[in-house]
N, C-alpha and C positions, 0 to 999 in steps of 0.2 A: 755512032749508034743511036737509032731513036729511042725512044721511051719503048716504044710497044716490042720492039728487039730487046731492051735488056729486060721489061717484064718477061718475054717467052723465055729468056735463058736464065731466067729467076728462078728460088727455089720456095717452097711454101711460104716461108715468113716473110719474106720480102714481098710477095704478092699481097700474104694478109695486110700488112703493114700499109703498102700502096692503097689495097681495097679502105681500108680505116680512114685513110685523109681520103681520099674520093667521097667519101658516104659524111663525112665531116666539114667537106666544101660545098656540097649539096642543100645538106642539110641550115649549114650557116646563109647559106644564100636564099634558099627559100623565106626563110625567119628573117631576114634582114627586109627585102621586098615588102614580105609579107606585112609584117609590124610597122615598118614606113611609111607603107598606106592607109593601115590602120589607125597610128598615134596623129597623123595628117588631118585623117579625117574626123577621130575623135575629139580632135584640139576645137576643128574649125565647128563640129555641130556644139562645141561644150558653150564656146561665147555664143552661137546663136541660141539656144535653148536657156542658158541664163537670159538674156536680152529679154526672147520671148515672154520667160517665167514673172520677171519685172513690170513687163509691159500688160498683161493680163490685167483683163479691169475685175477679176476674181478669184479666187481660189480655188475652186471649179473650174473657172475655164483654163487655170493654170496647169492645172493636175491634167488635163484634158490635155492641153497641147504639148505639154514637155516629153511625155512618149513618141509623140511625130517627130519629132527633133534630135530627143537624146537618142540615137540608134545605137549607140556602144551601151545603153543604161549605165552611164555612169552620174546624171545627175540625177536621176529618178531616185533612184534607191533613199537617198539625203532628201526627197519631198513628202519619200513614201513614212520616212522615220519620223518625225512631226506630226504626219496627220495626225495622230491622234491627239496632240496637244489644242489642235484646230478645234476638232471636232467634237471636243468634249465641250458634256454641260453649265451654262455660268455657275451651277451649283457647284461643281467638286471644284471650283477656286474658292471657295469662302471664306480659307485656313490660310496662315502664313506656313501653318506644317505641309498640306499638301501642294500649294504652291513652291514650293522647298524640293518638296520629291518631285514634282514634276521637271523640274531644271535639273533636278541631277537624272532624272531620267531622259529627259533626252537629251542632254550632252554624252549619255552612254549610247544611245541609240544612235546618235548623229556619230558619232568614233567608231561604232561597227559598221556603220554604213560606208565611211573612207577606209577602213579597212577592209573592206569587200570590193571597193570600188579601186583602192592601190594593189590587192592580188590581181585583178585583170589587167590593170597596165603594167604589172610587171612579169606578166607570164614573157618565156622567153629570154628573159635576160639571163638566169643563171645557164643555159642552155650557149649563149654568147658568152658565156664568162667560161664556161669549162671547157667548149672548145678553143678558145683563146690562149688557156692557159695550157691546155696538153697537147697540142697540135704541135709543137714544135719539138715536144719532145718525143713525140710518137715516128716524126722525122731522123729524130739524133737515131731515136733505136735503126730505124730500119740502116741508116747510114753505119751505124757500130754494125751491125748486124751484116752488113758487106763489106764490110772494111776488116772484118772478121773471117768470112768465105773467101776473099780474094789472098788473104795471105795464109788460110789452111792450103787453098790451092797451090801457092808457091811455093809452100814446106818442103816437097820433096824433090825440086829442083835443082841441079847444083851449081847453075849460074841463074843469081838474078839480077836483071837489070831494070833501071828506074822510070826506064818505059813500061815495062809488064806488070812495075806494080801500079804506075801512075794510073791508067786507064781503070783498071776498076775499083779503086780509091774514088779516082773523081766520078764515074758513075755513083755509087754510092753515095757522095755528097750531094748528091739531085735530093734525097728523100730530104735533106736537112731543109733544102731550098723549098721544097713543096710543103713540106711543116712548116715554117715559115710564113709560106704565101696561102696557105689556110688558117693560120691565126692572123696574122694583120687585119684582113677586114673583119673577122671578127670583134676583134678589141676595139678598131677605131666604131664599128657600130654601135657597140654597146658604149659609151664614151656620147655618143651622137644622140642616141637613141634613150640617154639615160637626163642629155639635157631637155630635150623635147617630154620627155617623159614628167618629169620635174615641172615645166611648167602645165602641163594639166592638173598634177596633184595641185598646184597652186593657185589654178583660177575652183578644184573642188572645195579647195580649204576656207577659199574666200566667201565660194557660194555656202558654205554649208556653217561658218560664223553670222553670216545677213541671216541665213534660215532661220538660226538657232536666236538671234537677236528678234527677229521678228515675233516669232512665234510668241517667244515670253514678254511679247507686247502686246500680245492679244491675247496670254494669260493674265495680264495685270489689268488688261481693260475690260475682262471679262466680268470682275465681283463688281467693281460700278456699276456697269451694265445692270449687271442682276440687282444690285442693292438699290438702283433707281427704280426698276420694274418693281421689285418689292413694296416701295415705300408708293409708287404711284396707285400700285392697286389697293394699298391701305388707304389713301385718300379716297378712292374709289367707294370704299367699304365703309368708311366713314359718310361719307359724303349720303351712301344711299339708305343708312340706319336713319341720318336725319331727316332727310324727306319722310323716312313712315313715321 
């Protein structure tokens, strides 16, 4: 008997049952493809757009190029969280209080940013984990659930032999085997999918410690800066009281 013979002699739950792993095999397959080309291609623009972001002879042209690059935006979001340490005045470093706040501010900024940037590579997985995990027992049902009708049918029989039950016992054992063979890739995906995964967060964690290291080297070179401009334009001042 094929499949599509014992669906039409099926009765609702066993159809339902069949319909569930179908839409559950589908589904994980799509998501597997899908996500595989995506964490692929995430991986390989993340080193290029780091590389890129490094190689910039600016911060401007930095900010400038890492969008043509980062297409998943996942390192953007981590250049976007800093700017504003860049782009502030030598004045608001003058204090060791506000240079104080400003590191803990954006070591908060920089931890919302990988955590926006690990919800996107993680969509999907739980999606792989829950049909991995009930696929096989959504199998057992439909198999209990015929292995159930095939001996209501034989109830009122009054010779049974172990041929008329064997035959629809073991159809019924199909669904176990199809629950099965719809979790498997599941699992091994997510499994796969969870290493590849792993290492993006780990080249973000890298880029987004340089970020966080940098920047508060250009908050601490920033009050020199200023405190040189200050004293040179005192000499300035100085300098042009004594001419009058």
């Amino acid at each position: 008997m094929t499949i599509w013979q014992w669906l039409s002699q099926a009765d609702g739950v066993a159809r339902a049952t069949a319909l569930v792993l179908l839409l559950m095999s589908v589904a994980s397959w799509v998501l597997i493809l899908y996500k595989a080309w995506w964490l692929g291609r995430a991986h390989g623009a993340t080193l290029r757009a780091t590389d890129a972001f490094w190689q910039a002879s600016s911060w401007e042209q930095a900010r400038l190029e890492l969008p043509k690059i980062d297409r998943a935006a996942l390192l953007t979001p981590v250049a976007d969280a800093i700017a504003h340490i860049v782009a502030a005045e030598p004045a608001a470093h003058h204090s060791l209080a506000v240079a104080s706040g400003a590191q803990v501010q954006t070591t908060r900024v920089l931890r919302e940013a990988l955590h926006g940037a690990s919800h996107r590579l993680q969509w999907g997985q739980t999606v792989l984990a829950s049909i991995g995990a009930t696929a096989p027992f959504v199998g057992l049902l439909g198999t209990v659930w015929g292995i159930h009708q095939a001996l209501a049918a034989l109830a009122g029989a009054d010779h049974v032999s172990l041929e008329q039950l064997a035959g629809p016992v073991g159809e019924a054992l199909v669904m176990t085997a199809a629950g099965l063979a719809v979790a498997l890739p599941a699992v091994l995906a997510y499994n796969l999918l969870g290493r590849k995964l792993a290492q993006v967060e780990e080249l973000l964690e890298g880029f987004a410690h340089d970020m966080q290291t940098w920047a508060l080297q250009q908050a601490a070179q920033a009050p020199q800066a200023y405190a040189g401009m200050q004293a040179h334009n005192t000499v300035d001042a100085i300098a042009l009281v004594g001419s009058r």
